[in-house]
C-alpha positions, -999 to +999 in steps of 0.1 A: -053-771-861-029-748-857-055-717-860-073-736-832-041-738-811-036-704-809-071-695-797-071-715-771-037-696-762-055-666-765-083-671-742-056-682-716-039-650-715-068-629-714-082-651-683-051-646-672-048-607-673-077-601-661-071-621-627-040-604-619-056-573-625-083-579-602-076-577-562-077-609-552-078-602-514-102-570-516-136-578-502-166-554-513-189-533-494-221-514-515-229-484-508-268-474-519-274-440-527-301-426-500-291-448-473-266-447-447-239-467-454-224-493-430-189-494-414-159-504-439-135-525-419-103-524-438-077-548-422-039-531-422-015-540-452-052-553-471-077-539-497-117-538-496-131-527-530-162-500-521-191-503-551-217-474-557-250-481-573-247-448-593-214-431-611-199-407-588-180-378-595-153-370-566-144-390-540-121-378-509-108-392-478-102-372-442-068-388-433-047-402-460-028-417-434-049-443-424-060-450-456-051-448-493-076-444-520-078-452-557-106-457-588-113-488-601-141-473-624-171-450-619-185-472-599-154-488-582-129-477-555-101-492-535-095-485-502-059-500-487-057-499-447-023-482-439-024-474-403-048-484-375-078-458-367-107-443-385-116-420-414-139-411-435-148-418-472-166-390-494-185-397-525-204-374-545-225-372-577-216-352-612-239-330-599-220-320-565-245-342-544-237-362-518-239-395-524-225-415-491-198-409-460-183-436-453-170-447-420-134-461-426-121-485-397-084-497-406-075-522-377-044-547-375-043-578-392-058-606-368-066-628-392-026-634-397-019-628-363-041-654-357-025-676-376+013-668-361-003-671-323-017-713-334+018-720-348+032-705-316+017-714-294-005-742-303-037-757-279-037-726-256-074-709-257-068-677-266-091-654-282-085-626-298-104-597-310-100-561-323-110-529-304-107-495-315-074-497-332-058-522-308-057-560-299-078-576-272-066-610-256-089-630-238-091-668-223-068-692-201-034-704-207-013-727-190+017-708-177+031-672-174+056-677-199+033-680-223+012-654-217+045-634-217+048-648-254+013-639-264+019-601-255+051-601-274+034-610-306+006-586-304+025-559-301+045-569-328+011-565-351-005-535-328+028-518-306+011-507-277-021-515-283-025-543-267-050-551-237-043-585-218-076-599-204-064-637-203-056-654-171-031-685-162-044-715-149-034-747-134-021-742-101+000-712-091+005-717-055+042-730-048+047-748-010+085-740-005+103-768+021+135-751+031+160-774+053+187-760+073+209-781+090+241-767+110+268-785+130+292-776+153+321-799+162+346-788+189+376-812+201+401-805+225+435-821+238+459-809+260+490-830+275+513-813+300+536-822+330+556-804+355+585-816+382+589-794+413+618-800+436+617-787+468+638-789+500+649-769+531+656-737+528+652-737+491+621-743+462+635-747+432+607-761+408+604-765+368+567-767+359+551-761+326+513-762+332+485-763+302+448-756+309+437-741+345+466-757+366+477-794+366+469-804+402+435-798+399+429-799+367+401-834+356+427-856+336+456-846+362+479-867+385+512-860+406+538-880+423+556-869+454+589-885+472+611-873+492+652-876+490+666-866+521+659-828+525+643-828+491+609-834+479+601-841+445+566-835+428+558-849+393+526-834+380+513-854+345+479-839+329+463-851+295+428-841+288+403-845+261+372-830+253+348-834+227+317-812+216+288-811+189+257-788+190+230-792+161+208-768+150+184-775+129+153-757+109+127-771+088+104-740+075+075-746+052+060-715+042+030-715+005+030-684-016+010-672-050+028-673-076+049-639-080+040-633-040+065-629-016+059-650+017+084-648+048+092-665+078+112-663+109+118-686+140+135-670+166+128-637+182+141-603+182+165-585+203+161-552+216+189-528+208+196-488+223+204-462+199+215-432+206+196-404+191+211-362+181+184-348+214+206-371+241+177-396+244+177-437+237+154-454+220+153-493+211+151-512+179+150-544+177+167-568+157+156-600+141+177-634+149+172-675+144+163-683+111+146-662+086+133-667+050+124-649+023+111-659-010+091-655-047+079-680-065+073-674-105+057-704-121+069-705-155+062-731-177+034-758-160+059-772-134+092-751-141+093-727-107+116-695-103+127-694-072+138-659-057+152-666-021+168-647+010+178-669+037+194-661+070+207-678+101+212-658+129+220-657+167+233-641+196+267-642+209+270-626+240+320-635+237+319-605+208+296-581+228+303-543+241+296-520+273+284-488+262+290-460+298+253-460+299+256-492+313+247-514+286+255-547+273+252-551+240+254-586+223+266-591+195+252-615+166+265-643+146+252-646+107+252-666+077+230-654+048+223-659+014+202-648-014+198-662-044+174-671-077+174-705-088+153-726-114+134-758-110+108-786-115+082-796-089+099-815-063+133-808-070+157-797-046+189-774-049+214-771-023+220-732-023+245-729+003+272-744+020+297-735+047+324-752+060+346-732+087+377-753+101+393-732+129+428-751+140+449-740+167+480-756+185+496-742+212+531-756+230+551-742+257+582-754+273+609-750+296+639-736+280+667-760+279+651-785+301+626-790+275+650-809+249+665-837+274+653-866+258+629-886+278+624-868+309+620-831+286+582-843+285+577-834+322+588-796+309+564-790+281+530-785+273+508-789+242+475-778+240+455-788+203+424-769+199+399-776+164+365-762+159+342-770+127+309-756+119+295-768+087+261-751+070+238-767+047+204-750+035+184-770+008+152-759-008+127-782-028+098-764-046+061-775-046+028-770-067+003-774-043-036-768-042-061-768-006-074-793+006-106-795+030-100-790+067-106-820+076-077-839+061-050-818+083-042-830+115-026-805+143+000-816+169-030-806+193-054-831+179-030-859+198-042-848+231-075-843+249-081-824+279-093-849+309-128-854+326-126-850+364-132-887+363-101-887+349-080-870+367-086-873+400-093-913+397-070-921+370-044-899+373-049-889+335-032-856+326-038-857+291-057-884+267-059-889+232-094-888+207-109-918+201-124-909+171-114-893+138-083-882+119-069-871+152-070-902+161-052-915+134-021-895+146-022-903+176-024-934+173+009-932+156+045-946+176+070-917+176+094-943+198+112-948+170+147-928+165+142-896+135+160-864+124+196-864+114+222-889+119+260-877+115+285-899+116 
């Protein structure tokens, strides 16, 4: 029992042995004496076991750098892939004849790249293939980003070596709506008085005016009476005013992805610049509101957002004369550039300005000023506030065409008459009867819209 026993142990370890001594991960290629021999593909890092049908004698290989040789037996050799490109295998016979060249193609190793690039990225159709000593990707993924990722791990297995033939689908067209909105708020108060006393032979008066003069001034009122040879004038003024300009800009501009697109509305304004002959020429400068921007599409609806936006105009209180006789404006500007980072249809405020500009003014008689009651007819105050407040919000869009008919043009609301028309009717302008123009016009824009600030 025992004898049996160790038998069977016997047998083990010789099956045993003999599989770790055998290549487990060599393929074989035979080579027939007489024929030409096909290519050996040798992966990198991996063996492929080369079999003659007759004994040979010497074996050599061109560039021991690309790949390393050793005998198995006679009849046996193994070739290990070291480095990607191509060599050549030389077998000959005891008696000095050739027997084969072999062709020797070490390339990377797809099969485990292949591998790494499901785990990584998995359900993206990417194929991959080997050329020359290099990588070739082909097929469609969903987003640049993971293209990006695709390239890094190749070149991790082939550095440099890489040649990108796949493309990104879904959509890659990104409809920016930018909204600027700017308000201007201006209030002013002024309260001033003024006693004049006049008589013969003398004027003695004790004004203190605010704003363009009290007695004509919109706001203003005086009191005369007389006392003997004296005349007295009381002059009272209080005004208020109250101001608010909106400007406001709705741009939408579509771009590629990784395109720039620009817009401006507004015009330019032509400049003179002096040049080193003693001539003038004119540039011209760009104002009203302007944008710049790149969409990336990253990840399916992830959007990188590069933007330069610019709200500009022309203010004629901070210009200069040059002796040539020119008057040159000068320009107010708010701008901003930025890259943000979003989803489709989310919006980002990017910037915001809030200028407060305060000013209070007061002027008085001296002495006169501080008796109590009656020291209000001898001063002035003049309050003076100005706010201008920015806001430009963006809110990114994956968009795709549509067919021409489905768009609808301010235009398509109005039709040019018939001479029935017009000269019976009086009808300067009809709308369509039929179609999606029709549709819009057909719409009531009675209704109150835009912005409302309280």
């Amino acid at each position: 029992m025992n004898m049996k026993r160790l038998l069977t142990a016997a047998y083990l370890g010789a099956a045993l042995a003999s599989t770790a001594l055998t290549p487990v991960s060599a393929e074989v290629l035979r080579v027939m004496q007489g024929q030409a021999s096909e290519a050996l593909n040798v992966p990198m890092n991996r063996a492929v076991v080369v079999e003659s049908d007759v004994p040979f004698a010497e074996l050599s290989i061109a560039n021991p750098g690309i790949a390393d040789i050793s005998t198995l037996s006679d009849k046996s050799i193994y070739v290990l892939g070291k480095a990607p490109g191509r060599t050549t295998l030389t077998l000959l016979s005891p008696e000095g004849e050739l027997i084969s060249n072999i062709d020797v193609h070490v390339t990377p190793d797809i099969a485990e790249f292949k591998e790494r690039l499901q785990q990584i990225l998995p359900g993206e159709n990417i194929e991959v293939r080997t050329a020359n000593d290099g990588i070739v990707l082909s097929g469609q993924v969903s987003s640049t980003a993971k293209l990006d990722r695709a390239l890094d791990l190749a070149n991790r297995y082939a550095p440099d070596r890489v040649s990108n033939l796949m493309v990104v689908g879904g959509t890659q067209q990104v409809m920016l709506k930018v909204r600027f909105a700017e308000m201007n708020r201006t209030v002013s108060k002024a309260l001033g008085g003024g006693l004049r006393i006049s008589g013969s032979g003398s004027n003695v008066s004790g004004v203190v005016t605010a704003g363009d003069g009290l007695a004509n001034s919109f706001g203003g009122a005086g009191v005369s009476f007389g006392v003997g040879d004296l005349t007295f004038q009381v002059l009272l003024e209080a005004l208020e005013s109250k101001g608010m300009v909106r400007t406001l800009a709705e741009p939408n501009l579509t771009a590629l992805s990784g395109q720039e697109a620009k817009f401006l509305a507004g015009g330019e304004y032509p400049v003179p610049v002096a040049q080193d002959n003693d001539t003038i020429t004119v540039e011209f400068k760009p104002f009203g509101v302007e944008l710049n921007f790149t969409p990336v599409v990253v990840d399916q609806d992830i959007i990188n957002l590069t933007i330069d936006a610019a709200v500009s105009s022309l203010d004629p209180t901070n210009g200069i004369s040059i002796d040539q006789g020119f008057n040159i404006s000068a320009f107010k500007r708010r701008e901003t550039s930025t890259t943000v980072e979003m989803r489709d249809g989310q919006s980002f405020a990017i910037a915001g300005l809030l200028q407060d500009d305060f000013r209070n003014d007061l002027s008085q008689l001296p002495w006169a000023a501080d008796i109590p009651v009656l020291g209000a007819l001898f001063r002035s105050a003049n309050y003076q506030r100005a706010q201008t407040e920015l806001v430009i919000i963006v809110t990114p869009h994956l968009v795709t065409p549509v067919s021409g008919e489905a768009l609808a043009l301010p235009t398509d609301r109005v039709r040019i008459p018939t001479e029935r028309e017009l000269f019976l009717f009086g009808e300067v302008a009809t709308s369509p009867k039929k179609g999606a123009a029709a549709e819009v016009a057909r719409q009531d824009f009675s209704s109150s819209y835009g912005y409302v600030m309280e």
